[in-house]
C-alpha positions as CSV (number, residue, x, y, z in Angstrom):
1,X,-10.2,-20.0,6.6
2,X,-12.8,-22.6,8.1
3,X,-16.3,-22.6,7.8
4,X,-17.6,-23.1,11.3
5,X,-19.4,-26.0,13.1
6,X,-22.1,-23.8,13.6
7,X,-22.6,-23.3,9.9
8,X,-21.8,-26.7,8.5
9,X,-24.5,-27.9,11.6
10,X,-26.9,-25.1,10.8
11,X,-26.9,-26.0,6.7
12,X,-27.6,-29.9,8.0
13,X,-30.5,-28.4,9.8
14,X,-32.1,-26.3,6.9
15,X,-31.6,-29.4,4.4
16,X,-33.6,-31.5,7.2
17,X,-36.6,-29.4,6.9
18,X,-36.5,-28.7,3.3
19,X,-36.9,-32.7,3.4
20,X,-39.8,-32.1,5.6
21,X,-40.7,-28.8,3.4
22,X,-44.2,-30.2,3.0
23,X,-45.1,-31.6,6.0
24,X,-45.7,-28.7,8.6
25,X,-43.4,-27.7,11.6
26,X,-41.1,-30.1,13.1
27,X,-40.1,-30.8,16.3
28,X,-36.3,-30.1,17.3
29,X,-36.0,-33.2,18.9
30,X,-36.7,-35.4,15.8
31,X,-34.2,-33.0,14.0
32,X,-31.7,-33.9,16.3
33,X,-32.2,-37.4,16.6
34,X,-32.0,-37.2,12.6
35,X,-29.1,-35.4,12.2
36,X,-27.5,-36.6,15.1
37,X,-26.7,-32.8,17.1
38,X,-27.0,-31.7,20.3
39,X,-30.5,-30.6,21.1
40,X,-29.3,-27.6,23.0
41,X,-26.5,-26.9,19.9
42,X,-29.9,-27.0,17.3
43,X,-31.9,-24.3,19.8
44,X,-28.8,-21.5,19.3
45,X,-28.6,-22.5,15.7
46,X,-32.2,-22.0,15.0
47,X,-31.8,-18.2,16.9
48,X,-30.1,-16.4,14.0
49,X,-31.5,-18.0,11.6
50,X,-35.9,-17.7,12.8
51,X,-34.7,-13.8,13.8
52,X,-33.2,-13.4,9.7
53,X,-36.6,-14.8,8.9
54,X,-35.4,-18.2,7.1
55,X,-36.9,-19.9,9.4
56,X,-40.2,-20.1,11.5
57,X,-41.9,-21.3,14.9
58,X,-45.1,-22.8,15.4
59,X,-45.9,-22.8,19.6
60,X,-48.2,-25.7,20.7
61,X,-48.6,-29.5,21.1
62,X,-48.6,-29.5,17.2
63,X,-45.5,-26.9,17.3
64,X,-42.3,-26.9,15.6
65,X,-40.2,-25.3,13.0
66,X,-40.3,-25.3,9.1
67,X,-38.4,-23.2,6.1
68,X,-40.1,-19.4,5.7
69,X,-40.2,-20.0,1.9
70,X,-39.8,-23.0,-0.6
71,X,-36.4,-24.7,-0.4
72,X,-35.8,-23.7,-4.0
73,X,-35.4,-19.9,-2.8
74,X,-32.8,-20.6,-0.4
75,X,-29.0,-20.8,-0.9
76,X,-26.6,-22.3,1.2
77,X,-24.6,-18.8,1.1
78,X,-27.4,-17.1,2.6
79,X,-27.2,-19.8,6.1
80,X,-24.2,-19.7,5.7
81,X,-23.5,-15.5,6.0
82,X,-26.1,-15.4,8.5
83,X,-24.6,-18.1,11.0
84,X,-21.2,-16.7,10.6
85,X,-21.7,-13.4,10.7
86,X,-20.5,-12.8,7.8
87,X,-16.9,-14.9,6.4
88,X,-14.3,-13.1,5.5
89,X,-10.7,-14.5,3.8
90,X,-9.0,-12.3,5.7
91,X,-9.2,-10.1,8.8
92,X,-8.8,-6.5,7.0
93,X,-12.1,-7.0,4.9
94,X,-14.1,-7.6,8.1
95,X,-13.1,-4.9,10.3
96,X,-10.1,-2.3,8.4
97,X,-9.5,-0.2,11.0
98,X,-7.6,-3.3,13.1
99,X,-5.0,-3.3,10.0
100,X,-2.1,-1.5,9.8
101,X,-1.2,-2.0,6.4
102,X,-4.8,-1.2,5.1
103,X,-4.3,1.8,3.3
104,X,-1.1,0.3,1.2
105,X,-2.2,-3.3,1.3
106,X,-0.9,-5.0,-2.4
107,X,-3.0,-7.7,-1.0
108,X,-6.4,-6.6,-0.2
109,X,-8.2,-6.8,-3.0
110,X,-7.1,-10.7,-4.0
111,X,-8.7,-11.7,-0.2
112,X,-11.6,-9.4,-0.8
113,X,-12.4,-11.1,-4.3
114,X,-11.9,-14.8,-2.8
115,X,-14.5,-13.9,-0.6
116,X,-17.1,-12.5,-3.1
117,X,-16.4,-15.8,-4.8
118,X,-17.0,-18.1,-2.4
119,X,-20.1,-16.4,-1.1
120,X,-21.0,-16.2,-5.3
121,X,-20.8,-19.8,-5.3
122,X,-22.3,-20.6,-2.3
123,X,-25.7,-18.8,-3.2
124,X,-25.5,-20.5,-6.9
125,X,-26.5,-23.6,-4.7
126,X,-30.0,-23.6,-3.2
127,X,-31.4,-26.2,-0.5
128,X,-33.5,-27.8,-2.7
129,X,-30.4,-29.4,-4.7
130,X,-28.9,-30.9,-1.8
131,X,-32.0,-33.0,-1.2
């Protein structure tokens, strides 16, 4: 299991405006330029993430994005769930009908604790700690 590009890219861009928290909306651009990401890649980050309400738009000359709520309120597991969709150790937990062996897995259960682990951990660790 791999945490995606889209995640690890989309946690970069929420701890670039929790540095910017206090500052109003920022542009895109200077988020790219920053973090060094596409601009185009940022724009379909930012999608899931403004329409799970983490994040919001301000139209306008002055426009830009900034963090919903304080980066103290928001863990990494949360991005992270959103952008994915949703991680799962192992195929059966995500979609049990596509297993055969669902029903008499020995298995199952060690996968589906891993993943309440990880996402456990991940939420112990809020944006505000990774500044």
């Amino acid at each position: 299991m791999k945490i995606s590009t889209k995640s690890r890219y989309g946690v970069r861009l929420m701890v670039d405006l929790a540095q910017h928290y206090d500052q109003g909306p920022i542009c895109i651009s200077s988020i790219s330029e920053r973090q060094e990401i596409s601009l185009k890649y940022l724009e379909r980050i930012i999608i899931p993430l403004k329409n799970a309400g983490l994040i919001e738009s301000v139209r306008g000359p002055r426009g830009g994005h900034m963090l919903s709520r304080p980066p103290s309120e928001i863990p990494i597991g949360e991005v992270v769930e959103i952008l994915e969709e949703g991680i799962f150790i192992a195929h059966c937990l995500k979609d049990p009908q596509k297993c055969d062996r669902y029903g008499n897995c020995r298995t199952r259960d060690i996968w589906k604790m891993a993943t309440k682990a990880m996402y456990e951990k991940l939420n112990t660790i809020k944006l505000s700690e990774l500044l």
